[in-house]
C-alpha positions in Angstrom: -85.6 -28.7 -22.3 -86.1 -25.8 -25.5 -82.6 -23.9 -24.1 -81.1 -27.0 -23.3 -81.1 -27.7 -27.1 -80.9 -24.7 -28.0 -77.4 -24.7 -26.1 -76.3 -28.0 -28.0 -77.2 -26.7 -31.0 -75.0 -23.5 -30.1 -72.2 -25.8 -29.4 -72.6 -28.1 -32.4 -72.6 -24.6 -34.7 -69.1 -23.2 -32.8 -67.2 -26.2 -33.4 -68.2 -27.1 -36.7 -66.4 -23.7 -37.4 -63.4 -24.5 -35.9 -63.3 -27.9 -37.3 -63.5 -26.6 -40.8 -60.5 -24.2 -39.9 -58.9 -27.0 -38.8 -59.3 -29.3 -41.8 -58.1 -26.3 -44.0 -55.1 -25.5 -42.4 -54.2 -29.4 -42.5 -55.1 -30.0 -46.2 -52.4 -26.9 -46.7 -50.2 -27.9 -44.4 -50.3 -31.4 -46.1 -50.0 -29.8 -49.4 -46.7 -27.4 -49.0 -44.6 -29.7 -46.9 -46.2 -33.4 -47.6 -43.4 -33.5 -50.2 -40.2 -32.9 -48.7 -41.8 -35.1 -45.0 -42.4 -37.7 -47.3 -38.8 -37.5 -48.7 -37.2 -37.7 -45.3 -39.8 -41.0 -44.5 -36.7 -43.5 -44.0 -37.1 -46.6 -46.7 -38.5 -50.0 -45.4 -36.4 -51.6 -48.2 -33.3 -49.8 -49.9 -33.3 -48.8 -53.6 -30.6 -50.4 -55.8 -27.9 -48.0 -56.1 -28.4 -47.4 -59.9 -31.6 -46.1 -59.4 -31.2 -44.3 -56.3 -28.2 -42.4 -57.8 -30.6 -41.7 -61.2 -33.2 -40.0 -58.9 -30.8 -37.6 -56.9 -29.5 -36.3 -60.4 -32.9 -35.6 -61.1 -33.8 -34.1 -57.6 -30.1 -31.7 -58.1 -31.3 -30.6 -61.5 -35.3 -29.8 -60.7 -33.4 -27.4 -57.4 -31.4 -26.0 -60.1 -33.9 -25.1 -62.9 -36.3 -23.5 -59.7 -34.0 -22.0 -57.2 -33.8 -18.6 -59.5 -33.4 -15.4 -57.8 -32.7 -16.9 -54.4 -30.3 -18.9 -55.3 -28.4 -16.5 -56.9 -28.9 -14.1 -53.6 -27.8 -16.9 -51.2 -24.5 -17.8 -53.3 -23.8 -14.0 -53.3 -24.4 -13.8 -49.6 -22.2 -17.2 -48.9 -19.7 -15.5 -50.6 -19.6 -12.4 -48.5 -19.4 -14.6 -45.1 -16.8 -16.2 -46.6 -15.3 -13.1 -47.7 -15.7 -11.8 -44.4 -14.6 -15.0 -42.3 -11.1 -14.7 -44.5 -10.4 -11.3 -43.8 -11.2 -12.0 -40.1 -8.7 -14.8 -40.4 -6.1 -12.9 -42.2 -6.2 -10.2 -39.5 -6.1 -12.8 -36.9 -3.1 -13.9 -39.0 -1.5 -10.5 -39.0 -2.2 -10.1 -35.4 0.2 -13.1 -34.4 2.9 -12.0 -37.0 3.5 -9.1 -35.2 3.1 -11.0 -31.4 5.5 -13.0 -32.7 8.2 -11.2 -34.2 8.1 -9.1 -30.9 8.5 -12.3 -28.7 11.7 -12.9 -30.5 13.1 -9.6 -29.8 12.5 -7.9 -33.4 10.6 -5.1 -32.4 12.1 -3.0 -35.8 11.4 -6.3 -37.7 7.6 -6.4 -36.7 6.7 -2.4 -37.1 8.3 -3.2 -40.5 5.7 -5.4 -41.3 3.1 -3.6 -39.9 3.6 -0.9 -41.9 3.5 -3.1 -45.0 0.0 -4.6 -44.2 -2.7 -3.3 -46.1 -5.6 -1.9 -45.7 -5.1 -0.6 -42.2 -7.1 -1.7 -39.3 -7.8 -0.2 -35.8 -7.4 -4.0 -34.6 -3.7 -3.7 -35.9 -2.8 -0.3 -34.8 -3.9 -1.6 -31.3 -2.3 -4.8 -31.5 1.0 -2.9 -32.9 0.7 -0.3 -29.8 0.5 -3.1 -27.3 3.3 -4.9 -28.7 5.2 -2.2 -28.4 4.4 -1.5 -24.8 5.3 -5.6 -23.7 9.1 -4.3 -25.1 9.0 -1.3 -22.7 9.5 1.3 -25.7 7.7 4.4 -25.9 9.6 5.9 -28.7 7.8 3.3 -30.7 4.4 3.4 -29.0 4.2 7.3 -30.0 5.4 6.5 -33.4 2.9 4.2 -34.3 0.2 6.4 -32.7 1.3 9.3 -35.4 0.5 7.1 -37.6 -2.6 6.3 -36.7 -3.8 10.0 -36.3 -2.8 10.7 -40.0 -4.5 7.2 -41.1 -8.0 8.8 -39.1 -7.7 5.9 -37.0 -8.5 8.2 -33.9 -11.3 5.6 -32.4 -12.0 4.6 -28.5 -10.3 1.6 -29.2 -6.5 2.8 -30.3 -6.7 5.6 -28.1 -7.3 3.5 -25.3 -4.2 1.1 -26.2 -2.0 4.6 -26.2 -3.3 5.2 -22.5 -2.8 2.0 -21.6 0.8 1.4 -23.2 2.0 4.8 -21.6 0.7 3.4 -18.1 2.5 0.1 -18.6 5.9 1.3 -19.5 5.5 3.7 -16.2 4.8 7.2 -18.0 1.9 7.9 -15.4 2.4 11.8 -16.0 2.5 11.8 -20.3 -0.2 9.3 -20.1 -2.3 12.0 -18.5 -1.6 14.8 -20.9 -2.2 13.0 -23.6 -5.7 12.2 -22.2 -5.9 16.1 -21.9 -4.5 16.3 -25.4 -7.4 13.3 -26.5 -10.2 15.8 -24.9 -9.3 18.9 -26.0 -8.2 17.8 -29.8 -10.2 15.0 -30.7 -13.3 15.5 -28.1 -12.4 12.0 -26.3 -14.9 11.5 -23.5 -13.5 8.5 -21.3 -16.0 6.6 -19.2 -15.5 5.0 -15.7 -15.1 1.5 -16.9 -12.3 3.1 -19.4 -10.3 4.7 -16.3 -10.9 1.1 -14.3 -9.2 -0.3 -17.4 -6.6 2.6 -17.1 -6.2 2.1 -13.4 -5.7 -2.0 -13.8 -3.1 -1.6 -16.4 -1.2 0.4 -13.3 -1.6 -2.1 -11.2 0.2 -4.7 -13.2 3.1 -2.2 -13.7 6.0 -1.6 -10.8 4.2 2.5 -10.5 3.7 3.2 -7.1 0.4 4.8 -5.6 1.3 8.1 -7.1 0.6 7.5 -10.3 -2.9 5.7 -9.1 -4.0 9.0 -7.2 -3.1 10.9 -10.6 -5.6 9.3 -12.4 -8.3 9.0 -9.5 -7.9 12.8 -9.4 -8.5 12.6 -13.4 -11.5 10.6 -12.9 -13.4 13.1 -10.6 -11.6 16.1 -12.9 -14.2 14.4 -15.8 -17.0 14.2 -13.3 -17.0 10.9 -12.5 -17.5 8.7 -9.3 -14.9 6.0 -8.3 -17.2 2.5 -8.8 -17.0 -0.7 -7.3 -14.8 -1.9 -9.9 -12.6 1.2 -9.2 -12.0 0.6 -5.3 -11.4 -3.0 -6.1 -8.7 -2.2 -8.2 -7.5 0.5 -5.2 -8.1 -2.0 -2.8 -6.0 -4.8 -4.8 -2.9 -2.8 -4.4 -2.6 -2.4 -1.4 0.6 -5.2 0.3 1.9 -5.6 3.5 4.1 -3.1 2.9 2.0 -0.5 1.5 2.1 3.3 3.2 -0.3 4.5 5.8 -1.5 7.3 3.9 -2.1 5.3 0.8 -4.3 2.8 2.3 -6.1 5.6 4.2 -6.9 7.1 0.6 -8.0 4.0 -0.9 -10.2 3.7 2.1 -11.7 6.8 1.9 -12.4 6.4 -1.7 -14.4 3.2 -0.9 -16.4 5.3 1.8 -17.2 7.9 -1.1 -19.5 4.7 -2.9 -22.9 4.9 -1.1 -23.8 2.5 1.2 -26.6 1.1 -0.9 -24.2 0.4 -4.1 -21.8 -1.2 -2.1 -22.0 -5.2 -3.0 -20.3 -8.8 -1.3 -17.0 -8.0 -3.8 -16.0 -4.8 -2.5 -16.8 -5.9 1.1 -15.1 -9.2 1.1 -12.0 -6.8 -1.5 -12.2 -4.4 1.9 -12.2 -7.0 4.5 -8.7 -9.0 2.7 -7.2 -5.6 2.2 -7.4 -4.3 5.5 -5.9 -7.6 7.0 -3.0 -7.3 4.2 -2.3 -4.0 5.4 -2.7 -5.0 9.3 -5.1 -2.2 10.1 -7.6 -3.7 12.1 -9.0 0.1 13.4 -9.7 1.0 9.6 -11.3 -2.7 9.4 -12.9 -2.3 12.5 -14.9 1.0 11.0 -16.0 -0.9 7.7 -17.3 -3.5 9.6 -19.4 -1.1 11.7 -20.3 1.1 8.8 -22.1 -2.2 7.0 -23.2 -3.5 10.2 -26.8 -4.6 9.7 -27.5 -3.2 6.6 -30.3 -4.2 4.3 -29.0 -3.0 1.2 -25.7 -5.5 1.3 -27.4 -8.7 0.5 -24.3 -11.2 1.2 -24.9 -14.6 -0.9 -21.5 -15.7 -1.1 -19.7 -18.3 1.5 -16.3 -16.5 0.7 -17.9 -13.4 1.6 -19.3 -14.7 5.0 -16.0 -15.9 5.6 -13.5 -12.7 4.6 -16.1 -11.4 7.4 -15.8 -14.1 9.3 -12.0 -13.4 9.3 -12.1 -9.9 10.0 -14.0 -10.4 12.8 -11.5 -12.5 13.7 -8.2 -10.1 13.2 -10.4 -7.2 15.4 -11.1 -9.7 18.1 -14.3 -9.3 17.9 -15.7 -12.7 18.9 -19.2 -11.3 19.1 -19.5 -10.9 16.0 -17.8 -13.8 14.7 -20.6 -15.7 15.8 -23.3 -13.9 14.6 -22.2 -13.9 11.3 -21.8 -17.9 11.6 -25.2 -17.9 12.7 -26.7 -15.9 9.8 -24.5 -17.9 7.3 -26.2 -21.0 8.6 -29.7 -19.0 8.8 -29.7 -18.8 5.1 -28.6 -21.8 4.4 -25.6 -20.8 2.7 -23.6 -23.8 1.4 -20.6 -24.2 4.3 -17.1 -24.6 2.4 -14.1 -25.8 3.7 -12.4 -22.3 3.1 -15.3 -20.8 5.6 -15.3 -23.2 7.6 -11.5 -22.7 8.0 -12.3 -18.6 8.6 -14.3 -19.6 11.7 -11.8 -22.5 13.5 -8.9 -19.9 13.2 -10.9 -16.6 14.1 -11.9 -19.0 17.4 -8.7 -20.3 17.8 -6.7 -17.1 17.7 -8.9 -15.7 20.0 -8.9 -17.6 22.8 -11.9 -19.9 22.1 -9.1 -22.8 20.5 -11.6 -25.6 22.2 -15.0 -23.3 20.5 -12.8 -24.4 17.1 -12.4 -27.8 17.9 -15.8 -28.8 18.9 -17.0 -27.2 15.4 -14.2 -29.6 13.8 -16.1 -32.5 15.3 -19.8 -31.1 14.8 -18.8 -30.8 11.6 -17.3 -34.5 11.0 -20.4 -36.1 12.7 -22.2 -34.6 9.6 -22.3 -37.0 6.4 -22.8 -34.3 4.1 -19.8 -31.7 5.9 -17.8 -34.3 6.8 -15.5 -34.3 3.6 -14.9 -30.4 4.4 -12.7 -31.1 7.3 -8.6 -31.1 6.2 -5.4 -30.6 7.7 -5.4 -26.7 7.1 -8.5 -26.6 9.0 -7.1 -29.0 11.9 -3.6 -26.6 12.0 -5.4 -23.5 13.3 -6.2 -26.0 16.4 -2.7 -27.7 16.7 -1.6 -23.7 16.7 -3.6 -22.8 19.2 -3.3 -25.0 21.9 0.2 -24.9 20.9 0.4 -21.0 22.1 -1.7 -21.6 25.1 1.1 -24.6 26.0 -1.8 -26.7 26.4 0.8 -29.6 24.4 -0.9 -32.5 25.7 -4.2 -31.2 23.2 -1.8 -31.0 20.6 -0.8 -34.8 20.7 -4.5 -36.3 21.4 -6.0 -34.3 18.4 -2.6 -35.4 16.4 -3.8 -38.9 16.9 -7.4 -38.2 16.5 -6.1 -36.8 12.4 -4.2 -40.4 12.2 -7.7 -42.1 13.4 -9.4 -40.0 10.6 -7.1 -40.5 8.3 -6.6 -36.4 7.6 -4.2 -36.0 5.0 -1.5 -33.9 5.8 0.8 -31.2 4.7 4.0 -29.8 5.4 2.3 -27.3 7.2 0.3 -29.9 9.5 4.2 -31.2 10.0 5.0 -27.5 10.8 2.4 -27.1 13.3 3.7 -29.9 15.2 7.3 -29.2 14.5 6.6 -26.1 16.1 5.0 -27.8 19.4 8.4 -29.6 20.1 10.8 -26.6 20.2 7.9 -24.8 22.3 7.6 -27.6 24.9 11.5 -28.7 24.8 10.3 -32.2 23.8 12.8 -32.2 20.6 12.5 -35.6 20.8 9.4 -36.2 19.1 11.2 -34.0 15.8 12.6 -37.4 14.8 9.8 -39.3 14.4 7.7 -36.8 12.7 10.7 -35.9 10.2 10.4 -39.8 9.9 6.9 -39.6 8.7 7.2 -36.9 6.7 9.8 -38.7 4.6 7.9 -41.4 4.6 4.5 -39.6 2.9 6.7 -37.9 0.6 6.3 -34.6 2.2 9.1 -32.5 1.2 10.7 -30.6 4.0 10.9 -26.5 3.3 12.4 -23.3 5.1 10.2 -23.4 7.9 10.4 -26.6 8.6 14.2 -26.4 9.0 14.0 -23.1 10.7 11.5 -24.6 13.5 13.9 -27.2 13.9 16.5 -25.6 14.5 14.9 -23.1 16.8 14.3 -26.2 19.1 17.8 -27.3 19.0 18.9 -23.5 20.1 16.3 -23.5 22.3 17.5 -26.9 24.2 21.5 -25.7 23.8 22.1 -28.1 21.5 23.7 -26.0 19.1 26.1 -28.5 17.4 23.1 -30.2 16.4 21.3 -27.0 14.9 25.1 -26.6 12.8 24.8 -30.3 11.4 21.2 -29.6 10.4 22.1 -26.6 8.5 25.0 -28.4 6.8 22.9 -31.3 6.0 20.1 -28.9 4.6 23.3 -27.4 2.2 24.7 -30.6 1.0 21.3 -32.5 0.8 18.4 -29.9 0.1 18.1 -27.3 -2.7 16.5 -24.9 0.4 18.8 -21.6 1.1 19.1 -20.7 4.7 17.3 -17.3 5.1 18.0 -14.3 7.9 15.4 -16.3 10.5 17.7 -19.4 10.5 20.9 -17.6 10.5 19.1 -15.2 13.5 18.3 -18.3 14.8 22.1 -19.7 14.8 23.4 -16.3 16.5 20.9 -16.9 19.1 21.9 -20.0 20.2 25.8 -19.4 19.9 24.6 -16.2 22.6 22.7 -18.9 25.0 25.9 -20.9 24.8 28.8 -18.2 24.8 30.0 -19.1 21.5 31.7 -15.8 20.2 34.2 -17.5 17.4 30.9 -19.6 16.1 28.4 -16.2 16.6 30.8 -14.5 14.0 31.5 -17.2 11.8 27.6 -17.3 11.3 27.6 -13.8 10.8 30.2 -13.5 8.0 28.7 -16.8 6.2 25.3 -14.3 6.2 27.2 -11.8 5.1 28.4 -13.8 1.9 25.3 -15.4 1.3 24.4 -11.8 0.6 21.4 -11.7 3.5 21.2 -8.5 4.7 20.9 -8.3 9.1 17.9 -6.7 10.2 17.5 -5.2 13.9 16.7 -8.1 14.8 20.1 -9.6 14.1 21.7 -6.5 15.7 20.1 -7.1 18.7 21.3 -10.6 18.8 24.8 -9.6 18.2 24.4 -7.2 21.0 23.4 -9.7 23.4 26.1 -12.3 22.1 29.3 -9.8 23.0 27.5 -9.6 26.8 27.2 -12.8 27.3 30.5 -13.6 26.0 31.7 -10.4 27.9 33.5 -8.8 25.0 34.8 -5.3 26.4 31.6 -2.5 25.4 33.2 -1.3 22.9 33.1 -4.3 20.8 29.3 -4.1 21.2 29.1 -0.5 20.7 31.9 -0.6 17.5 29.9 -3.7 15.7 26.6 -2.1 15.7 27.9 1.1 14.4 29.4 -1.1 11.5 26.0 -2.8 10.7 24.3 0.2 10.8 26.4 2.2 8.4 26.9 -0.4 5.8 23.5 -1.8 5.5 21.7 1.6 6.6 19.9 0.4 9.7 18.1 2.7 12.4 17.9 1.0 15.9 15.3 0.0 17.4 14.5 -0.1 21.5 15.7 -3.5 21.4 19.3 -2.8 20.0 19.2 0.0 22.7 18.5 -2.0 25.7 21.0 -4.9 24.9 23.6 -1.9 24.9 22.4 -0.1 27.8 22.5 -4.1 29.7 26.5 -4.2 27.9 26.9 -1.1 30.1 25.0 -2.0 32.8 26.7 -5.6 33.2 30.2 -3.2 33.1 28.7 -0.9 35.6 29.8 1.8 33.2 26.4 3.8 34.4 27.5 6.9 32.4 27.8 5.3 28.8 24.3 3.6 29.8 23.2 7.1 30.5 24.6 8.1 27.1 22.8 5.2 25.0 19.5 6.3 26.5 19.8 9.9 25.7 20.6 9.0 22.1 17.8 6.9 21.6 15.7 10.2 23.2 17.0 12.0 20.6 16.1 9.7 17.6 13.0 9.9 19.2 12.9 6.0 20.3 10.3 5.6 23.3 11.7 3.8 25.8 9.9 0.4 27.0 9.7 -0.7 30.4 12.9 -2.7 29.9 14.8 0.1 29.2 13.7 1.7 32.7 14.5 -1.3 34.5 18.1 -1.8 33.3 18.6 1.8 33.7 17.3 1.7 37.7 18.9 -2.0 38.6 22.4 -0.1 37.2 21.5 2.8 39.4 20.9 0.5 42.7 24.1 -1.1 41.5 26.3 2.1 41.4 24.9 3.4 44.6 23.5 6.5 42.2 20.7 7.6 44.2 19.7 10.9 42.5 20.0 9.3 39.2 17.4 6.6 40.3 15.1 9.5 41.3 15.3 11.4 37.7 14.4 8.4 35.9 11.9 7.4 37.9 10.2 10.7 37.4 10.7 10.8 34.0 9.2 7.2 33.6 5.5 8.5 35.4 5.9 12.0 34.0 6.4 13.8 37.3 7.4 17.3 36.4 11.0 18.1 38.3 13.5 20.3 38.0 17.0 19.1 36.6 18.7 16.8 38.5 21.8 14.6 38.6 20.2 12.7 35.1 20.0 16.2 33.4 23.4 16.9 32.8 24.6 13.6 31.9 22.2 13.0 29.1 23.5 13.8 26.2 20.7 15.3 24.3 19.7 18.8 22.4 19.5 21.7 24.7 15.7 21.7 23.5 15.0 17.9 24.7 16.6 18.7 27.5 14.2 21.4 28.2 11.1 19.1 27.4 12.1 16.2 29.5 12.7 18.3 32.5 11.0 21.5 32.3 8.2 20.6 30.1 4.4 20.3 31.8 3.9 17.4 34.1 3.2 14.1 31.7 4.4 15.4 28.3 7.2 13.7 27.8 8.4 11.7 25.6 10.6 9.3 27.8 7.4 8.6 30.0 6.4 4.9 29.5 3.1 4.0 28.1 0.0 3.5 31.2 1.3 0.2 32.8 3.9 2.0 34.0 7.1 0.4 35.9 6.5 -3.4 37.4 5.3 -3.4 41.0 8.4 -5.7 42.0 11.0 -2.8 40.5 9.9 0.1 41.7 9.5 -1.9 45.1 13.7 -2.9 44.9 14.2 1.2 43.6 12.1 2.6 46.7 13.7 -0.2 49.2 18.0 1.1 47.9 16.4 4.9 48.2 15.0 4.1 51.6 18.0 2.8 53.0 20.1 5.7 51.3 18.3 8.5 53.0 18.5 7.0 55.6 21.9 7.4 56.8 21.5 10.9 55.1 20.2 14.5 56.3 16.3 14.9 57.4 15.7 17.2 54.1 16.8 14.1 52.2 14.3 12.0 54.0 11.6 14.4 53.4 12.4 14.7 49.5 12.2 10.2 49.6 8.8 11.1 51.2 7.9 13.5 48.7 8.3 11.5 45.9 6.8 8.5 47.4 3.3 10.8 47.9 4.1 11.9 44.3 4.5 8.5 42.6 1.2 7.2 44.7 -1.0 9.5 42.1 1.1 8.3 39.0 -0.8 6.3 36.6 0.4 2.7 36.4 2.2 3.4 40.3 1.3 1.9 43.3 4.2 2.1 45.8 
């Protein structure tokens, strides 16, 4: 009972303390700020204006007489932020004079001005330098950077704009020795984010990839290693177009970044690069270099779907789905742009049903089912379309009207596409029908698919009144696919006077013909059966004027000219020249050649191809001396080692049913021939039994 109140009493002691403490910090609190809380305590009832007017005079002047020293220090600090705030506005000012005057071509007028500003600022010598740049003169750029050196103006800043202007006018080469210059004069020591900036002023230039390995090999001169930032930028540049080598680089720059510094932007910057560029080996080797890494944590549903896609392009199905699945492990949010990834990676490879059932899993689900859209539905309508499964194509059409899927011209396309495939042109109408009816403008494709179907049915005076109605109607401009398009279907219908009408309007519409159109031309004179030198003399034209090289089709439409003529020798001719442009031949090539040797009755010559189709190692023969080729080809196509050649066809070697028709015409031959000569068919038969892709 004692220490029980000895404990109380313990208590009581503490927090008497702590209430005193308490009561003195409130009686001080109350006493410094009760004043100004009670003069902010709103007023039950207002004062009459007289007096309320009276007693802020009075409250102004007591502020007054006691502000003292800090007063006078906060005016004098008000005025330098307004001091400061003007100057910041006046520079702003100047900065827009001289933006200005440039926009309005006055280039002279605006460095006039500049040089009339005072005091100098590094902000203006930059803005001045950059100016100059957007007019494309370097004269001017250099001039105002003199000026700046004997100003002292020598900071990161203006230097950087100097780099930077050089780059964008295209001076990749002065832009680098005045960085040399910069370092060895002034001590400039760039960093890797400054030759990233360096590196995306390029980019936006028309330099090619050149002038972007100059300053890579500038970066690693100043010890640095390429970043992230650095390959995206590399990675950025590369375009359909863009050069083998240069892709190869950029790639191997991105394999110089460790594998644990590697995060989801460069991947995903990889993954759309590669698929720009169509290199799905190089894509196939970053996806297996990041394959189940734990460094690369991927958070991103773009990310999951760039890989998603790439998967996708390498045919690699396997891993489609098990990036799907670990995307839906972690419970990424699904967005319609991933969820479009994974319908067309199915659906372009061979899984188009795979696609469609996610479409519907994911429309049973309330809180997907807004992700679902005609892009997403095309992929489908695509694929069945290319497996000529059409009847899918029209019951998931109707299943988009029953959902109401709002469609787009390339929905219309999709479907377009499906009638010229299936020869059902008559279902165009109706959807061209709808289309006008949703306000869906019709563009290129749409015209071009159309018109493929006419040329495909032989309806070619309907694919001409199309074309004149999209002149007179449409602001669309035919393009080489519709024009290629038109040829085509004067060919199918023997239309020579219409086939070079089209070409001459192409001509004038200034649309250069590709190969493409060259080979169409090709096969128009043969099925018109023009004389072979009508063929021969047109291509020769094309080529010179609008510097094509031919390609294996253009050489076996002529070969099939000569063939058709039975003039075997000029057939002979056309396939040693494309030997000599080194042009592989394709399969097509070595059955026109055989069916115009079976045709002639040349047996010999049937034998020599043959052999030089599998690679069979033979002495010269009857083919030999009428090839016209280099007396070095020569010597490599018949004397060379036994499948080094290169007029032997790649490892599927010659169809089963041709080299059955070849063998059958050399049977019968020999037949009536000597016993050696039956001995030699037996020879060759043993021989062509251990060829790759032969099995006589």
């Amino acid at each position: 009972m004692m220490s029980l109140m000895q404990a109380l009493n313990e208590f009581l002691g503490t927090a008497g303390v702590e209430l005193f403490v308490f009561l003195v910090a409130f009686l001080a609190h109350a006493l410094v700020f009760g004043k100004r809380r009670l003069a902010l305590k709103p007023k039950a009832k207002e004062a009459p204006e007289v007096f309320r007017v009276e007693r802020e005079a009075q409250r102004c002047s007591e502020k007054k007489n006691t502000s003292g020293r800090a007063g006078l220090l906060s005016q004098s600090d008000d005025r330098a932020v307004e001091e400061r705030d003007d100057r910041a506005a006046q520079l702003a000012d100047e900065v827009a004079t001289i933006k200005r005057l440039a926009r309005k071509e006055q280039l002279s007028t605006a460095l006039a001005y500049f040089q009339g500003l005072s005091p100098q600022q590094p902000a203006l010598y930059v803005a001045m330098i950059e100016t100059c740049a957007e007019c494309n003169d370097l004269a001017a750029v250099q001039q105002v950077w003199e000026e700046a050196k004997a100003a002292g103006f020598l900071g990161r800043s203006v230097q950087t704009a100097v780099l930077k202007a050089s780059l964008r006018i295209g001076k990749t080469q002065q832009a680098v020795e005045l960085l040399h210059e910069m370092r060895k004069t002034d001590g400039l020591k760039l960093s890797a984010s400054t030759f990233n900036e360096l590196l995306d002023s390029l980019a936006k230039g028309e330099t090619g990839w050149e002038d972007a390995w100059l300053l890579v090999d500038e970066m690693k001169t100043s010890e640095l290693r390429p970043t992230n930032v650095t390959c995206s930028i590399l990675l950025k540049r590369i375009q359909k177009g863009s050069r083998a080598l240069d892709v190869e680089k950029a790639l191997a720059v991105v394999n110089g970044v460790p594998k644990e510094e590697v995060d989801e932007v460069l991947l995903n910057c990889v993954c759309e690069a590669c698929i720009r560029a169509a290199r799905s080996d190089l894509l196939l080797q970053q996806l297996e270099r990041h394959q189940g890494s734990t460094c690369l944590q991927i958070r991103g549903s773009h990310t999951f779907g760039s890989i998603i896609r790439a998967h996708g392009v390498v045919g690699n199905l396997a891993g489609v789905w098990k990036t799907w699945k670990e995307m839906r492990r972690r419970h990424v949010t699904l967005t319609s742009i991933t969820l479009g990834c994974m319908v067309e990676a199915l659906a372009s490879n061979h899984s188009v049903e795979a696609g469609y059932e996610l479409i519907r899993e994911t429309l049973r689900d309330p809180e997907t089912r807004q992700l679902v859209n005609a892009v997403i539905y095309c992929s489908v309508l695509k694929g069945f379309c290319h497996e000529k499964r059409f009847d899918r194509v029209w019951s998931v059409y109707e299943e988009m009207l029953q959902e109401q899927v709002q469609f787009s011209v390339a929905t219309f396309n999709a479907l377009l596409d499906a009638c010229a495939r299936s020869g059902e042109m008559y279902r165009a109408e109706p959807l061209l029908k709808e289309m006008a009816e949703q306000s869906i403008q019709a563009n290129i494709v749409t015209y071009s698919t159309v018109l493929k179907g006419y040329c495909i049915e032989n309806r070619v005076d309907k694919a001409f009144g199309l074309m004149q109605e999209m002149k007179l109607n449409t602001e669309v401009k035919a393009d080489e696919v519709m024009y290629n398009t038109l040829l085509d279907g004067c060919a199918r219908c023997c239309l020579w006077e219409k086939g070079m009408s089209v070409l001459s309007e192409m001509r004038k519409q200034g649309i250069n013909p590709s190969n493409f159109t060259l080979s169409v031309l090709v096969k128009l004179a043969n099925r018109c059966k023009k004389p072979v030198d009508v063929a021969f003399n047109l291509c020769q034209d094309l080529c010179q004027t609008f510097c094509l090289r031919p390609n294996i089709q253009v050489y076996n439409n002529l070969i099939h000219v000569c063939t058709n003529q039975r003039q075997l020798q000029r057939a002979l001719d056309v396939f040693g020249t494309l030997l000599s442009e080194r042009v592989r031949p394709d399969s097509r090539t070595y059955a026109l050649l055989l069916r115009g040797c079976v045709q002639g009755g040349a047996a010999q010559e049937a034998v020599d191809l043959l052999c030089l189709a599998v690679g069979l190692r033979q002495q010269k023969g009857a083919v030999a001396g009428k090839l016209n080729v280099p007396a070095a080809m020569s010597k490599m196509l018949f004397s060379g080692p036994s499948g080094a050649t290169c007029a032997k066809l790649p490892s599927h070697g010659i169809p089963q049913e041709l080299l059955t028709e070849v063998l059958e015409f050399l049977s019968s031959h020999k037949a009536s021939g000597s016993q050696a000569g039956k001995e030699q068919l037996l020879g060759l038969v043993r021989q062509l039994r251990s060829a790759p892709g032969v099995s006589p």
